[in-house]
C-alpha positions in Angstrom: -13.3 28.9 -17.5 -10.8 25.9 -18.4 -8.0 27.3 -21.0 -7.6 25.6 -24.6 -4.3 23.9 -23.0 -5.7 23.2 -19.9 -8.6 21.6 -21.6 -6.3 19.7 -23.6 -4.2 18.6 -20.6 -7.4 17.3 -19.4 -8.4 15.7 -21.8 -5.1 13.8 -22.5 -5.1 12.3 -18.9 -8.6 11.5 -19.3 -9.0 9.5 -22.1 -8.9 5.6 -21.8 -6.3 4.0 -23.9 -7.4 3.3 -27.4 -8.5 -0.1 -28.2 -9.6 0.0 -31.6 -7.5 -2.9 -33.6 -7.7 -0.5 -37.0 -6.2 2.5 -35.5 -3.8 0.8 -33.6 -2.9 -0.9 -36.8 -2.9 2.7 -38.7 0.0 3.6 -35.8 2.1 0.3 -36.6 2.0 1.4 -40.1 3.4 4.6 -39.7 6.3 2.9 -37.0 7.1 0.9 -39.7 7.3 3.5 -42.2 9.2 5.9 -40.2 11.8 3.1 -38.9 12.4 2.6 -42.9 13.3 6.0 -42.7 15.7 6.2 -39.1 17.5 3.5 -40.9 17.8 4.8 -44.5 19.3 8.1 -42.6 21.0 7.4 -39.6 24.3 7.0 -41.6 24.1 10.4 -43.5 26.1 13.1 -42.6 23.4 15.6 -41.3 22.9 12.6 -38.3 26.5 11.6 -37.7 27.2 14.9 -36.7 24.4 14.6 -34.1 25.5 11.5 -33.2 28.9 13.2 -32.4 27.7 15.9 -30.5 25.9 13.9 -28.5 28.1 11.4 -27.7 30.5 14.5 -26.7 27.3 15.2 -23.7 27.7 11.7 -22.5 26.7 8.3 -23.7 25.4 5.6 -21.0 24.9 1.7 -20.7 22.2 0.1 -22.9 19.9 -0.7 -19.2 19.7 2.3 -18.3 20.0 4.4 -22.0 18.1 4.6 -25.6 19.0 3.1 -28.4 20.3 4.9 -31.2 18.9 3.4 -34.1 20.9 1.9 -36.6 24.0 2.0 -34.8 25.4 -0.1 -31.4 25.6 3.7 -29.6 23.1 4.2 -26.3 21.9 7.9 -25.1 19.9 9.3 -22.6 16.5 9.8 -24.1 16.6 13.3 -25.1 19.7 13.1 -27.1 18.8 9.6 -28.4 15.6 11.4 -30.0 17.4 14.1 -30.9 19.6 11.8 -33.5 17.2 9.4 -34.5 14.4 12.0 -35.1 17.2 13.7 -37.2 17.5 10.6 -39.2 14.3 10.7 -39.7 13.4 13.6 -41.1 17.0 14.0 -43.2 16.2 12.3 -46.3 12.7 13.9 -46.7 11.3 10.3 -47.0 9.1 10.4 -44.0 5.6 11.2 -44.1 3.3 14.1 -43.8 0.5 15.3 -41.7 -1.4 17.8 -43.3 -3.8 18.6 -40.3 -0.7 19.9 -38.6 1.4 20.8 -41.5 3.7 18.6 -40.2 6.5 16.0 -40.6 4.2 14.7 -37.7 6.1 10.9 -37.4 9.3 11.8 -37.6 9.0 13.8 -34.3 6.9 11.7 -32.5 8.4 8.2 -32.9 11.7 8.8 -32.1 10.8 11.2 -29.0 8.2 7.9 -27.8 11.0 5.3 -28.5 13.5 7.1 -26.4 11.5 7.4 -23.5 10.0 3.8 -24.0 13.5 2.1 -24.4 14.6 3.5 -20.8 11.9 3.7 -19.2 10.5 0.0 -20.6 7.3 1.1 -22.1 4.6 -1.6 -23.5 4.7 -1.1 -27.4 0.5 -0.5 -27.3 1.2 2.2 -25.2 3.5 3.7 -27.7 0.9 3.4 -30.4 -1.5 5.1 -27.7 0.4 7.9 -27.3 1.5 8.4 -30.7 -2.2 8.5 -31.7 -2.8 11.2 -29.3 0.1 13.1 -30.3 -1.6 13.4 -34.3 -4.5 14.8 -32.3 -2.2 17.6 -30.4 -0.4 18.2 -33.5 -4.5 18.5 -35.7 -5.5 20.5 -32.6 -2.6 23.2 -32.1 -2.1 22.9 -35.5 -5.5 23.7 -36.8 -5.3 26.9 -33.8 -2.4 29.0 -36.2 -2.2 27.2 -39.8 -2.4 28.2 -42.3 -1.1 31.8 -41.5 1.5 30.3 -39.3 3.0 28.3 -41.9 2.4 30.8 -44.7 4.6 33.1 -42.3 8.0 30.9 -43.1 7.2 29.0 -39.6 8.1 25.6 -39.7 5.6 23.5 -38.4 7.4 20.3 -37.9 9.5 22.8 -35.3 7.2 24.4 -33.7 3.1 22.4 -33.7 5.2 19.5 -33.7 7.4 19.7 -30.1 4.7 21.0 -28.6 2.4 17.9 -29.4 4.7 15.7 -29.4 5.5 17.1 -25.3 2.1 15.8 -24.7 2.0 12.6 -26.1 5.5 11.8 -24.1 3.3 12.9 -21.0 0.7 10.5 -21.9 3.0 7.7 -22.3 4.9 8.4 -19.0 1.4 8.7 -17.1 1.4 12.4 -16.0 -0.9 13.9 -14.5 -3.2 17.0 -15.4 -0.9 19.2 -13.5 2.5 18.4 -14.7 1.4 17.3 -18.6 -0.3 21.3 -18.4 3.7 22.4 -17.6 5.1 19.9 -20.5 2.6 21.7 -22.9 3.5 25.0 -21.4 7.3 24.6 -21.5 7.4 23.0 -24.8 5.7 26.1 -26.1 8.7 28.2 -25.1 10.9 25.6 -27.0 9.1 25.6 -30.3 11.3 27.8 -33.1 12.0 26.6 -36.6 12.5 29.2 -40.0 11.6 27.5 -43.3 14.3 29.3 -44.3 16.1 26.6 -43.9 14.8 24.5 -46.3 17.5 23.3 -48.5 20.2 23.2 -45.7 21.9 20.8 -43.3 19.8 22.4 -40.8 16.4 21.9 -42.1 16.1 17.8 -40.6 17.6 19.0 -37.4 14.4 20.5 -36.7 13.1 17.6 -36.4 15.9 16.1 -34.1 15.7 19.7 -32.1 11.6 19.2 -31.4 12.0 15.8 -30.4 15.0 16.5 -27.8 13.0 19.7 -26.5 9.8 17.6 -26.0 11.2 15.1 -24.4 12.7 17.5 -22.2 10.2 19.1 -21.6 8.3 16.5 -20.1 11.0 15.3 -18.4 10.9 18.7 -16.5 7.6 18.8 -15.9 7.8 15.1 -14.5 10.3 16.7 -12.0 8.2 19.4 -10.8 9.2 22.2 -13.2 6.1 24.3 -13.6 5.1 27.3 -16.4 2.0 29.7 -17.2 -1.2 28.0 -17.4 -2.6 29.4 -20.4 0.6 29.1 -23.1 -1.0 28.6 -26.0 -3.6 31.4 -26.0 -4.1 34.8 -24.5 -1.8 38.1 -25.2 2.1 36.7 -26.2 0.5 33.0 -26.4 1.8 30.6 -29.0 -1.3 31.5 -31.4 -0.8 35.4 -30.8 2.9 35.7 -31.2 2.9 32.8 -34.0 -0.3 33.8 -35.9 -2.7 36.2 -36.7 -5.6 34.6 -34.4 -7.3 36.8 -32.2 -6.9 35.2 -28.5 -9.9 36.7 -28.0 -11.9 34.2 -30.1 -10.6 31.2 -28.9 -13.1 29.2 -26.9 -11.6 25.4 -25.5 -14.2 23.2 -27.1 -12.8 19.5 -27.2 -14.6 16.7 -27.4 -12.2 14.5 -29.5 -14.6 11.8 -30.9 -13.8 9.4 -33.3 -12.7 9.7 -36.1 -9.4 10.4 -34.4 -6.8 12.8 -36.7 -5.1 9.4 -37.8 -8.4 8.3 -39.8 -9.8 11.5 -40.9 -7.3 13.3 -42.4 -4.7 10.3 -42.6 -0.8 10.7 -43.3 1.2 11.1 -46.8 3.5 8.2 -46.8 5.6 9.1 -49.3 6.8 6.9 -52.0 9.9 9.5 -53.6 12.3 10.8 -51.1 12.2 14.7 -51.7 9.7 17.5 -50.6 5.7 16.6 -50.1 5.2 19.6 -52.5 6.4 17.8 -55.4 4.6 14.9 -55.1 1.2 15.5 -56.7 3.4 16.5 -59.8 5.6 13.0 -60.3 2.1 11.7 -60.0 0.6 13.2 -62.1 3.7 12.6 -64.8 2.8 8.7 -64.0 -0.6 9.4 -64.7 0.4 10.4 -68.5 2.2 7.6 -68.6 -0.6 5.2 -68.4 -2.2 6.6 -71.4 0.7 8.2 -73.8 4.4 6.7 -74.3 7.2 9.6 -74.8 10.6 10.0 -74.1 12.7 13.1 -71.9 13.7 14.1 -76.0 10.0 14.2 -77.0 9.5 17.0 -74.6 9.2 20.6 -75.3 7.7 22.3 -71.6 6.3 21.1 -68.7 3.9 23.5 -67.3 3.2 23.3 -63.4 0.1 25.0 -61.5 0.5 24.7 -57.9 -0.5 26.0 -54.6 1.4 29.3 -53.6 2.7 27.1 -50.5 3.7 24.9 -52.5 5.5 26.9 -55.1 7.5 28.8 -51.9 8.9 25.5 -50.6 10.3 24.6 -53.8 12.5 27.5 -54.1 16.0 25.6 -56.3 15.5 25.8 -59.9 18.6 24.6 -61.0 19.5 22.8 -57.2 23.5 23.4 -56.2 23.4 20.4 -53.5 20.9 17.2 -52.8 19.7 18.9 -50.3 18.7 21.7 -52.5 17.1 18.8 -55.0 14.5 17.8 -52.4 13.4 21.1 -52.4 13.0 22.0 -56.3 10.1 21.2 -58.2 12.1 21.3 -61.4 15.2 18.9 -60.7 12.4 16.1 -59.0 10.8 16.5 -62.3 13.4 16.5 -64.8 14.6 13.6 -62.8 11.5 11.8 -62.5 10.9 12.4 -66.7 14.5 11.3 -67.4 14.9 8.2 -65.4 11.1 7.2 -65.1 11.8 7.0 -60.9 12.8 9.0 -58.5 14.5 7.0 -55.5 17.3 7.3 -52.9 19.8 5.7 -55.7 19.1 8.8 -58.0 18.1 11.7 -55.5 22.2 12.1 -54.4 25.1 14.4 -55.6 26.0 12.7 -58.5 23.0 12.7 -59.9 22.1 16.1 -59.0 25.4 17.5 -60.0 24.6 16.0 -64.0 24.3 18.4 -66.4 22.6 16.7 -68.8 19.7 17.3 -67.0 20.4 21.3 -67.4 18.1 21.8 -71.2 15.4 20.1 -69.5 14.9 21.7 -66.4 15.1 24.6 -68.5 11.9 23.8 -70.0 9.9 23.3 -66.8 7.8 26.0 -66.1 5.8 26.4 -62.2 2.8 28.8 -61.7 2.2 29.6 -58.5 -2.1 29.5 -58.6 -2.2 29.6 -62.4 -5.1 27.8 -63.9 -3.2 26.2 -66.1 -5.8 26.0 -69.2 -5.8 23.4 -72.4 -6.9 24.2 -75.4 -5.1 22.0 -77.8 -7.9 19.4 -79.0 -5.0 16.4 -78.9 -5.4 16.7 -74.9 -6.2 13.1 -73.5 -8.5 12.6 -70.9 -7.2 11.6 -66.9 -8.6 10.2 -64.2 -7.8 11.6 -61.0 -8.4 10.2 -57.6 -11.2 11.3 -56.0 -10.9 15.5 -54.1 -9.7 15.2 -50.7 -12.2 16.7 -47.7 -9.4 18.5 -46.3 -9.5 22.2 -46.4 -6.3 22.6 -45.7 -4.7 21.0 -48.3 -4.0 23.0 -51.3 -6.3 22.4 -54.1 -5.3 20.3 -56.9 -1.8 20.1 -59.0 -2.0 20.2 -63.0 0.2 19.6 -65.0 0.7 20.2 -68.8 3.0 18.6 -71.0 3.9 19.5 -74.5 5.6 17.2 -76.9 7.7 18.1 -79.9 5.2 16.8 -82.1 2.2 19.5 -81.3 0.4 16.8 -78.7 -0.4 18.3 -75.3 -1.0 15.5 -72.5 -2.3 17.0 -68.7 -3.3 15.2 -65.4 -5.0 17.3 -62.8 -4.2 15.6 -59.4 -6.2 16.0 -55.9 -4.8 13.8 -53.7 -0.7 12.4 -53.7 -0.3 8.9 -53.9 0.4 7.7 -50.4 -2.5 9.6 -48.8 -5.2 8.8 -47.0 -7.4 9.4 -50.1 -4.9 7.3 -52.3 -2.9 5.0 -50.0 0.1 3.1 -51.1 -1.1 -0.9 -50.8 1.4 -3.3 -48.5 3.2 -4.0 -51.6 4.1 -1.0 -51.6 5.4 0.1 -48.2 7.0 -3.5 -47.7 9.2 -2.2 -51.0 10.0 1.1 -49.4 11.1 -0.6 -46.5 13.7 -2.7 -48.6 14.8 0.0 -50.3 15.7 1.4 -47.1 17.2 -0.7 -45.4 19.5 -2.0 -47.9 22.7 -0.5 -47.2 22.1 -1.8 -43.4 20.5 -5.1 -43.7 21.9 -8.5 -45.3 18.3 -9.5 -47.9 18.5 -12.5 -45.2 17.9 -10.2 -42.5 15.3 -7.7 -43.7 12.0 -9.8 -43.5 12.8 -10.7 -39.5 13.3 -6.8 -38.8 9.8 -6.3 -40.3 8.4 -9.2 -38.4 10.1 -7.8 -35.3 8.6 -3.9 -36.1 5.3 -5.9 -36.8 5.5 -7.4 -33.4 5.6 -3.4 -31.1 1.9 -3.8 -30.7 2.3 -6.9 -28.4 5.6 -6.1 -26.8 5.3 -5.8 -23.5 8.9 -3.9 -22.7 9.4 -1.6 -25.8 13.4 -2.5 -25.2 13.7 -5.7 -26.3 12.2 -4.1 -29.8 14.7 -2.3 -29.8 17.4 -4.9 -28.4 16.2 -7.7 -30.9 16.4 -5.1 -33.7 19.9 -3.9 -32.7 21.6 -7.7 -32.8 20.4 -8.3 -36.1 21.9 -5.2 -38.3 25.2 -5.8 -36.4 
């Protein structure tokens, strides 16, 4: 009987490019979103020091290297992925793929750019093959999550090199054989502790899966070969990762539409900090609408969230910005204070205010509490409609409680940003700006979005990236 990554492998090689226009539009969304994000981090520290180390392996010519984005530095592909993947991932602004419990973009772009830059890819066949990689990351994913990530694994480490190997094998045109040994060694390159969340460390993960899945197909491309059968079976990925029984696991892919991209859809995110927070700031906007108050008018915040949710957000009173992306209650007292969160006032000096001290201080999160009302002064919310998604964690509710005896909640299903509440063009086209500020002159900005608009129809993926690099020099 055919394995589950043999039967993936297949399938992969199998599969005729996709063709239709509204997926392949979905996929030049989330370039564009996730090249906001490259740029808005390839000058932080966490990716500088990348780039160093790197650079200290060997850089080569632009013809025959990848581009490192946001700066006039070429790499082999590996290490070019490695940085920009870093980048990223480091401000916490790129999106999430619940399906995989992933920071599923962030690997695959820059692992697909690097090996479309040398080896001259078409841009549709980038969108392709980043399509295909959501479906690995859904599939593999759905195999150990949640237990996996309940475990402390981080997914974006581990689900996401190992998907992200085979969609480099499907752009580089492997066959069944040799995409099977990308999966395989991939799997024995997958590691990543949410531990780490809250350190320098935690985007590398990101620039660490995309180096090792690029390398991994590279190796398989050469002729490197690995067990059959990595992801199932006794010591498999699912048994030594999860609490699956190999036994159970029966390959069973047909992969019809709708493909992962459509029906469970990515969180773009609109505030640069930790998906786990988001439902909350939305649901603050929600009061909004309906009730004016001030940071002084407020007496607690009461949070109910997922248990997930609550263990990601581990920083009360958050020592570092990296610890701020990661706490519930500096992203809120933040948010309630300045009426925004955004990369201008998610940095040190903001964090490192201590005015924001007596608030956070009355900012409560409950892991799974029902969070119940009884003050009759409660005003009504609309939330967006539930989600289908089993695997996201039920709803976020938040209660507010003014110094004047009003109580105002919003119970929130779905983050704005998500498939079930997407941001509008508007919107993304402003995230992009905000961005790419500190790298692009304002006359500059609207041709780099033309020229990220245009990867669909590019026939040699490198003069995307040539055409960007002349104009933020």
């Amino acid at each position: 009987m055919t394995g589950y990554t043999e039967s993936l492998a297949q399938w992969l090689v199998s599969q005729p490019p996709v063709s239709q226009v509204h997926l392949l539009d979905k996929a030049g969304n989330a370039m564009l979103d996730i090249i906001a994000c490259m740029f808005a981090g390839c000058q932080t520290k966490e990716a500088q020091i990348c780039l160093a180390v790197s650079e200290q392996w060997g850089t080569v010519p632009e013809e025959q290297g990848s581009w490192v984005w946001g700066t006039n530095k070429y790499l082999p592909p590996a290490n070019a992925a490695f940085v920009n993947a870093t980048a990223a991932h480091v401000l916490d602004f790129d999106d999430n793929f619940i399906a995989g419990f992933t920071h599923a973009t962030a690997v695959l772009a820059p692992a697909l750019f690097a090996l479309a830059d040398q080896r001259r890819c078409a841009g549709i066949a980038v969108l392709d093959a980043y399509l295909f990689g959501l479906e690995l990351q859904a599939s593999i994913g759905g195999l150990v999550n949640p237990e996996h990530y309940r475990r402390g694994w981080h997914a974006t480490a581990t689900v996401g090199t190992i998907g992200t190997a085979g969609a480099c094998a499907r752009l580089l045109g492997l066959d069944v054989t040799k995409t099977l040994s990308a999966l395989s060694i991939a799997s024995s390159l997958a590691s990543g502790s949410k531990k780490q969340f809250g350190s320098m460390l935690k985007p590398v993960h990101a620039g660490i899966a995309a180096k090792h899945a690029v390398e991994a197909t590279l190796l398989a491309e050469q002729g490197l070969t690995a067990d059959q059968e990595p992801l199932t079976g006794k010591w498999g990925f699912a048994d030594l990762f999860s609490d699956i029984d190999p036994t159970k696991i029966v390959p069973n892919h047909s992969f019809d539409l709708p493909l992962a991209i459509e029906e469970h859809g990515l969180h773009v995110k609109r505030f640069p900090c930790c998906g786990s927070t988001h439902r909350a700031l939305d649901a603050i906007e929600d009061i909004r609408k309906r009730h004016s108050f001030y940071a002084e008018d407020i007496d607690s915040v009461e949070i109910s969230v997922s248990v997930i949710e609550a263990e990601n957000l581990r920083y009360i009173h958050p020592r570092n910005v990296r610890e701020a992306r990661f706490s519930m209650h500096y992203c809120v007292a933040r948010y309630l204070m300045d009426g925004d969160l955004n990369l201008a006032n998610m940095c040190e000096s903001a964090v490192s205010d201590s005015g924001l001290d007596t608030l956070i201080d009355r900012i409560i999160m409950l892991p799974q509490a029902q969070t119940k009302v009884s003050n009759p002064s409660v005003l009504p919310i609309t939330s967006p409609a539930k989600t289908n998604n089993a695997n996201l964690p039920g709803s976020v509710v938040l209660v507010l409680r003014l110094n004047d005896g009003i109580t105002l909640s919003a119970e929130v299903f779905a983050a704005k940003g998500s498939k079930d509440n997407p941001l509008s063009p508007k919107e993304l086209d402003k995230k992009f700006y905000d961005c790419t500020r500190h790298l692009l002159k304002p006359s500059n900005a609207d041709k780099v979005l033309d020229v990220i608009r245009s990867i669909q129809s590019a026939a040699d993926f490198k003069e995307i990236s040539t055409r960007l690099n002349l104009m933020i020099q």
